[in-house]
DRENLORO-716864 format. One record per residue: residue in three letters; x, y, z of N, C-alpha, C, CB in turn. Coordinates in steps of 0.1 Angstrom, whole numbers, plus 5000, padded with zeros to 4 digits. Last residue first. Glycine has a CB too. Layout:
N
<pt res="ALA" n_x="X" n_y="Y" n_z="Z" ca_x="X" ca_y="Y" ca_z="Z" c_x="X" c_y="Y" c_z="Z" cb_x="X" cb_y="Y" cb_z="Z"/>
...
END
This chain:
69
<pt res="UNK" n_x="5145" n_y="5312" n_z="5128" ca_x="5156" ca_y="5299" ca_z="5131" c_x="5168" c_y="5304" c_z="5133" cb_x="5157" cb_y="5288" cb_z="5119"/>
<pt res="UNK" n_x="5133" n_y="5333" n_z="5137" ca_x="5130" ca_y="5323" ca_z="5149" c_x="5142" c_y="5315" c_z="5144" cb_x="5114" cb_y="5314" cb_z="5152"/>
<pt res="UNK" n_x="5136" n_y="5352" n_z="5113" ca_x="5144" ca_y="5352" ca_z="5124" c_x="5145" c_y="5343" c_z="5136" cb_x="5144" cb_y="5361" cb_z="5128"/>
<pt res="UNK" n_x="5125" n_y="5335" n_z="5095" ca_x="5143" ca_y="5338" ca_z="5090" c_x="5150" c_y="5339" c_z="5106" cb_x="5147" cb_y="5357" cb_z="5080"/>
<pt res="UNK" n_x="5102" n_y="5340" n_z="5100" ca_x="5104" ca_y="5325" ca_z="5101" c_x="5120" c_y="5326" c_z="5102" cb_x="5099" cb_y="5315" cb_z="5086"/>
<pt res="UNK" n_x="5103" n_y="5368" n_z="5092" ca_x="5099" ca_y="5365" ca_z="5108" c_x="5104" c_y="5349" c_z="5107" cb_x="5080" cb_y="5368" cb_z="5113"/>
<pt res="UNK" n_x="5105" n_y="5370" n_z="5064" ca_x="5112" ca_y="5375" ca_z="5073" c_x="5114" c_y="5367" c_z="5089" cb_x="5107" cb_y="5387" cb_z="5074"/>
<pt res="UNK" n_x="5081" n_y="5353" n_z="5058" ca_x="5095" ca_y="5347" ca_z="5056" c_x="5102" c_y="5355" c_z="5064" cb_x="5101" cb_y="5347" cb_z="5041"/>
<pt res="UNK" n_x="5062" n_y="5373" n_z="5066" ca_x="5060" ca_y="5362" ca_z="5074" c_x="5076" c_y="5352" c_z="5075" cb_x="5047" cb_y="5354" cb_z="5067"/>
<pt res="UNK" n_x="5070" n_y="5393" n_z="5044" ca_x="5069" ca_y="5396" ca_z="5064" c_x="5068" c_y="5383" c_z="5065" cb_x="5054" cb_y="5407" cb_z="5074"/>
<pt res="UNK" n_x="5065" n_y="5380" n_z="5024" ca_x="5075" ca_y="5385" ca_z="5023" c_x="5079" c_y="5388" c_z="5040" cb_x="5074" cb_y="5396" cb_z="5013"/>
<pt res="UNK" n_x="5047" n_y="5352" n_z="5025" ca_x="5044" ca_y="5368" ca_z="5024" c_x="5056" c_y="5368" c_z="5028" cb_x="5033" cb_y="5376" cb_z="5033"/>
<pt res="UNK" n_x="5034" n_y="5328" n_z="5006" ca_x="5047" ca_y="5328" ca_z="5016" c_x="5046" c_y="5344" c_z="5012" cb_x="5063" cb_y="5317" cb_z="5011"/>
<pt res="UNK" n_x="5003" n_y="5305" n_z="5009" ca_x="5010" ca_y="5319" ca_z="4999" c_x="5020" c_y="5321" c_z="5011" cb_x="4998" cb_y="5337" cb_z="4995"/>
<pt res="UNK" n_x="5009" n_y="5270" n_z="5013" ca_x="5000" ca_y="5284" ca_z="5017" c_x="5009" c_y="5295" c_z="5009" cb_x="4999" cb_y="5289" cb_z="5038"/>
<pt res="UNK" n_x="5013" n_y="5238" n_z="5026" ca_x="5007" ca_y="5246" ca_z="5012" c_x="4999" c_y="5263" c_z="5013" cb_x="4994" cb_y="5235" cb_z="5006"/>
<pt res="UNK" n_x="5039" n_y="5215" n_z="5034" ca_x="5029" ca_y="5231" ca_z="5038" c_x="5023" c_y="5240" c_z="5029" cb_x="5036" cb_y="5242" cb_z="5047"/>
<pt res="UNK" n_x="5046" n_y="5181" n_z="5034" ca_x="5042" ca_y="5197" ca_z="5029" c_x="5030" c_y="5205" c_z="5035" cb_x="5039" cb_y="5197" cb_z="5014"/>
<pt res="UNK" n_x="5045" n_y="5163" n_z="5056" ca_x="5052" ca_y="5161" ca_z="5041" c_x="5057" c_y="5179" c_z="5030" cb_x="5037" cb_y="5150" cb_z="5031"/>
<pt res="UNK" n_x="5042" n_y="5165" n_z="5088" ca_x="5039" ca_y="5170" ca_z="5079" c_x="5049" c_y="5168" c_z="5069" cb_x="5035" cb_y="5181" cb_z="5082"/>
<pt res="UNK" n_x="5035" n_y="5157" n_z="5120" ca_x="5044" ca_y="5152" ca_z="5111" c_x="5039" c_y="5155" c_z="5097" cb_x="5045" cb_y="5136" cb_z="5113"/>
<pt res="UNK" n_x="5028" n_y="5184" n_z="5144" ca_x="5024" ca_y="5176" ca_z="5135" c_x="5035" c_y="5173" c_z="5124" cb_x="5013" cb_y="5182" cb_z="5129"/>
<pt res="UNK" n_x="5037" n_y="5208" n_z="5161" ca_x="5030" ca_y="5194" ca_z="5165" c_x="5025" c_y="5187" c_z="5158" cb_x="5022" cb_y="5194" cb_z="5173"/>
<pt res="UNK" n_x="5049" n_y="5222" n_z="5146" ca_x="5058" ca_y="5216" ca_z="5158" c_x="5052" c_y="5207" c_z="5159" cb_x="5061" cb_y="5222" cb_z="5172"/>
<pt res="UNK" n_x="5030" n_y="5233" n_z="5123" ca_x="5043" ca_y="5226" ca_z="5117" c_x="5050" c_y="5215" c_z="5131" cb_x="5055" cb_y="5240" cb_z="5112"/>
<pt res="UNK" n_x="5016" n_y="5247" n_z="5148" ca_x="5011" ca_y="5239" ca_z="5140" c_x="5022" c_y="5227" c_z="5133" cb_x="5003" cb_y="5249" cb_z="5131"/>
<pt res="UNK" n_x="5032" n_y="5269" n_z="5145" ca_x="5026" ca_y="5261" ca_z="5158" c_x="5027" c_y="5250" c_z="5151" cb_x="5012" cb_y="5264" cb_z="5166"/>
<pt res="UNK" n_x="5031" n_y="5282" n_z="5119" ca_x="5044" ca_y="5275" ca_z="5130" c_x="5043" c_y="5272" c_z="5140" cb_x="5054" cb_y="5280" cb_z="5133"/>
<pt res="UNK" n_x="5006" n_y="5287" n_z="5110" ca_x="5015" ca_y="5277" ca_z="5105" c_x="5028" c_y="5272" c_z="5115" cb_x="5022" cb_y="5284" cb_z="5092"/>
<pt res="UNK" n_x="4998" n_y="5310" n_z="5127" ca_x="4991" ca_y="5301" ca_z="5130" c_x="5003" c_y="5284" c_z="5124" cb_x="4975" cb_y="5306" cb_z="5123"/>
<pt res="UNK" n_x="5009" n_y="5328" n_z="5106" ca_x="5014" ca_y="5327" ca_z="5117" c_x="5014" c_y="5313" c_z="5127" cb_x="5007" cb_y="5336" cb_z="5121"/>
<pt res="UNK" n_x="4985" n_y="5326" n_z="5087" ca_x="5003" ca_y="5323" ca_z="5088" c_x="5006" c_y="5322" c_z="5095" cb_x="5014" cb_y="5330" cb_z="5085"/>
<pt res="UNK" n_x="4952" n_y="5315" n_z="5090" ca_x="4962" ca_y="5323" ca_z="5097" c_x="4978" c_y="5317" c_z="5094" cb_x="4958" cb_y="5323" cb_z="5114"/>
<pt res="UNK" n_x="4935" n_y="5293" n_z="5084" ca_x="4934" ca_y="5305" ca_z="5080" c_x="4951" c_y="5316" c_z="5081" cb_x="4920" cb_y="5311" cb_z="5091"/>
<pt res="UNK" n_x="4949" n_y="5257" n_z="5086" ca_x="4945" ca_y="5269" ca_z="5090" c_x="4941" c_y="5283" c_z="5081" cb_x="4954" cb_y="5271" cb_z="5098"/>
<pt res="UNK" n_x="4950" n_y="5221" n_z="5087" ca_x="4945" ca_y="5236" ca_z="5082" c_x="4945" c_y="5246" c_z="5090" cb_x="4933" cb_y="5237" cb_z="5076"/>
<pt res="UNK" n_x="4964" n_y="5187" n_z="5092" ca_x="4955" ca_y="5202" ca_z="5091" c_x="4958" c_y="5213" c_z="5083" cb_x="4955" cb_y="5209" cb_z="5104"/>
<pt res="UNK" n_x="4967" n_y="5165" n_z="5069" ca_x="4970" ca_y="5168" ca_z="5091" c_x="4961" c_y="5179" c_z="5097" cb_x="4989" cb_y="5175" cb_z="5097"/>
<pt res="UNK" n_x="4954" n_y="5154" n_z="5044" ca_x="4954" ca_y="5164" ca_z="5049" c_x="4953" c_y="5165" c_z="5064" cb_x="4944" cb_y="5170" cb_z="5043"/>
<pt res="UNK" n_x="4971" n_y="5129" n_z="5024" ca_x="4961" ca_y="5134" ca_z="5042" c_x="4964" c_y="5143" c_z="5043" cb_x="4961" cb_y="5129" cb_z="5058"/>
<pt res="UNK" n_x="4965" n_y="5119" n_z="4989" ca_x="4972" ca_y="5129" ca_z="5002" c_x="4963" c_y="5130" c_z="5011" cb_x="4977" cb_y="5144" cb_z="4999"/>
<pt res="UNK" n_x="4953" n_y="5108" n_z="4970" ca_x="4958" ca_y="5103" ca_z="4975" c_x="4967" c_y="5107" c_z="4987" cb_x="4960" cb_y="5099" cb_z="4968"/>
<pt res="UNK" n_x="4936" n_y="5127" n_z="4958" ca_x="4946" ca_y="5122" ca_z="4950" c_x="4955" c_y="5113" c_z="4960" cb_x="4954" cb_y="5135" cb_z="4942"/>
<pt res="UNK" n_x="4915" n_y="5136" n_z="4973" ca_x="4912" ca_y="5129" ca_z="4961" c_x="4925" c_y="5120" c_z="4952" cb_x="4906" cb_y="5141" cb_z="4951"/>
<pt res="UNK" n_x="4929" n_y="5153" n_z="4983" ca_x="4922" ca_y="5140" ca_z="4991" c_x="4922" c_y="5131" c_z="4980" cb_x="4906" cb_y="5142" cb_z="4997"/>
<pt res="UNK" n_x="4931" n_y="5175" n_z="4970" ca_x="4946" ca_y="5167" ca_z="4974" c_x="4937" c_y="5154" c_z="4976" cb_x="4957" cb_y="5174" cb_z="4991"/>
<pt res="UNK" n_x="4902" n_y="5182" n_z="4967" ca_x="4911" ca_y="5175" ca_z="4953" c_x="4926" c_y="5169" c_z="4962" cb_x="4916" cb_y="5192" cb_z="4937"/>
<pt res="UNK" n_x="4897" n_y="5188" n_z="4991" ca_x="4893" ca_y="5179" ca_z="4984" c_x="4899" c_y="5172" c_z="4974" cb_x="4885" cb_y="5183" cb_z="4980"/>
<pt res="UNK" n_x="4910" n_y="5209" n_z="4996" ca_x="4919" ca_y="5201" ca_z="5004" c_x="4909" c_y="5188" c_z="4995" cb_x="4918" cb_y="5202" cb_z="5024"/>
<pt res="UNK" n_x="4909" n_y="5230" n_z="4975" ca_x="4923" ca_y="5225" ca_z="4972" c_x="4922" c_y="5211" c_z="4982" cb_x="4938" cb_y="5237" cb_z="4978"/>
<pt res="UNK" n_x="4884" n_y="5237" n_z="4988" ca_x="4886" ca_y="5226" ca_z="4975" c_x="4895" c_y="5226" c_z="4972" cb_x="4879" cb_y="5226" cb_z="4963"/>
<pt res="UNK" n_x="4886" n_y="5245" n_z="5008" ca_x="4878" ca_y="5235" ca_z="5017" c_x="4882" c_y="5230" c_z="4995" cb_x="4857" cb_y="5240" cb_z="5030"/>
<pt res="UNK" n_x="4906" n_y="5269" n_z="5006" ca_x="4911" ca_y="5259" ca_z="5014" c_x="4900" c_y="5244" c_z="5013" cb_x="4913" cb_y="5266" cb_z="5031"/>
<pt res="UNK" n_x="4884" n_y="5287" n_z="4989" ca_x="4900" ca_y="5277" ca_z="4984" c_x="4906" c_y="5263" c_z="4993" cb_x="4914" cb_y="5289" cb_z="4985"/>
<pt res="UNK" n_x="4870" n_y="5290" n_z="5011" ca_x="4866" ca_y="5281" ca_z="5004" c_x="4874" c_y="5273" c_z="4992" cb_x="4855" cb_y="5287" cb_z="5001"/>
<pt res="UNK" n_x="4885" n_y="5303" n_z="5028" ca_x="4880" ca_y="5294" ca_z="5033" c_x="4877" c_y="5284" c_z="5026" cb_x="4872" cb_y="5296" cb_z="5038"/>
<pt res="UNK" n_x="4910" n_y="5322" n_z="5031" ca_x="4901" ca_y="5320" ca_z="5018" c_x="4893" c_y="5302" c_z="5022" cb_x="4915" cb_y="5321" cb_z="5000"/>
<pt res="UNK" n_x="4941" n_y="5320" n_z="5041" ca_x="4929" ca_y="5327" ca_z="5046" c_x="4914" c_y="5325" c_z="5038" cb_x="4933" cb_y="5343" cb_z="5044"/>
<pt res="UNK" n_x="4954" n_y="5292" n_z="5037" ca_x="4949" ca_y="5302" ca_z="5030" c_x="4941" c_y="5309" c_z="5040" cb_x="4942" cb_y="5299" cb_z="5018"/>
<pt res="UNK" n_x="4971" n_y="5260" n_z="5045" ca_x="4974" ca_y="5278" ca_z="5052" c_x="4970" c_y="5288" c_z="5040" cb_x="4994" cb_y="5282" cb_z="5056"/>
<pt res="UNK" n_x="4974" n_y="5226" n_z="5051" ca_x="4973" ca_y="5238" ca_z="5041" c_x="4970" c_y="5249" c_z="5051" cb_x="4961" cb_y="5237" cb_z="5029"/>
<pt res="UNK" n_x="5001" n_y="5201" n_z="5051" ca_x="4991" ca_y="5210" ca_z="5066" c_x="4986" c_y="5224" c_z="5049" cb_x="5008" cb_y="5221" cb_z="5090"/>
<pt res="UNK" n_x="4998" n_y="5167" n_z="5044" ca_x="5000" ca_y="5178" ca_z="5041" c_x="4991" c_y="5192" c_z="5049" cb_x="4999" cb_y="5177" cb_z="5028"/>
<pt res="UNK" n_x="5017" n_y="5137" n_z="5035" ca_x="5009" ca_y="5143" ca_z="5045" c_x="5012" c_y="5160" c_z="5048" cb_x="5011" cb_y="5134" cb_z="5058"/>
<pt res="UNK" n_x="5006" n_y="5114" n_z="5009" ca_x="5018" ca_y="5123" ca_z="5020" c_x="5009" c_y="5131" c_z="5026" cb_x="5031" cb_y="5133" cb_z="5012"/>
<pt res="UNK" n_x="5000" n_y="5075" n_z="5018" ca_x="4997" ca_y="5092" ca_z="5017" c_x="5009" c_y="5100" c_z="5023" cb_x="4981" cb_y="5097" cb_z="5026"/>
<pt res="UNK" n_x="5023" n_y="5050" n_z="5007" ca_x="5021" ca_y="5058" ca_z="5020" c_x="5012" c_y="5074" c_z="5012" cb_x="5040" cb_y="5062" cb_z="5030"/>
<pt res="UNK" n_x="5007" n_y="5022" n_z="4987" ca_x="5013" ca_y="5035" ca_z="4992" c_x="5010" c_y="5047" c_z="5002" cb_x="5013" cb_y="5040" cb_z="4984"/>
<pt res="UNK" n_x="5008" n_y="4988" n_z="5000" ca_x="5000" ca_y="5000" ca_z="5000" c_x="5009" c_y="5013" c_z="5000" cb_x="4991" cb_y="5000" cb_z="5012"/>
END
């Protein structure tokens, strides 16, 4: 059996998020979680085994990730 990969999505846009996560599903990916909120992504990333993180990358948010690591 192939392993699903496993993927956290991050749009503000509720209803992008609820049919990007369908169609991943559809294709053979678990969706761990979701959120609305960037920020919200790097909690989230600690407590979950995730393959990929699918969300728009804002120029302030990369900053800020640059400086926690």
């Amino acid at each position: 059996m192939e392993q699903k990969i496993k993927i956290l999505i991050a749009d503000e846009n509720n209803e992008f998020r609820a049919n990007l996560k369908s169609n991943l599903m559809h294709n053979n990916m678990e969706i761990v979680d979701e959120t609305s909120n960037g920020l919200d992504v790097l909690t989230k990333i600690e407590k979950r085994a995730v393959d990929a993180r699918l969300r728009p990358i804002e120029p302030a948010i990369i900053k800020r990730v640059r400086e926690i690591q």
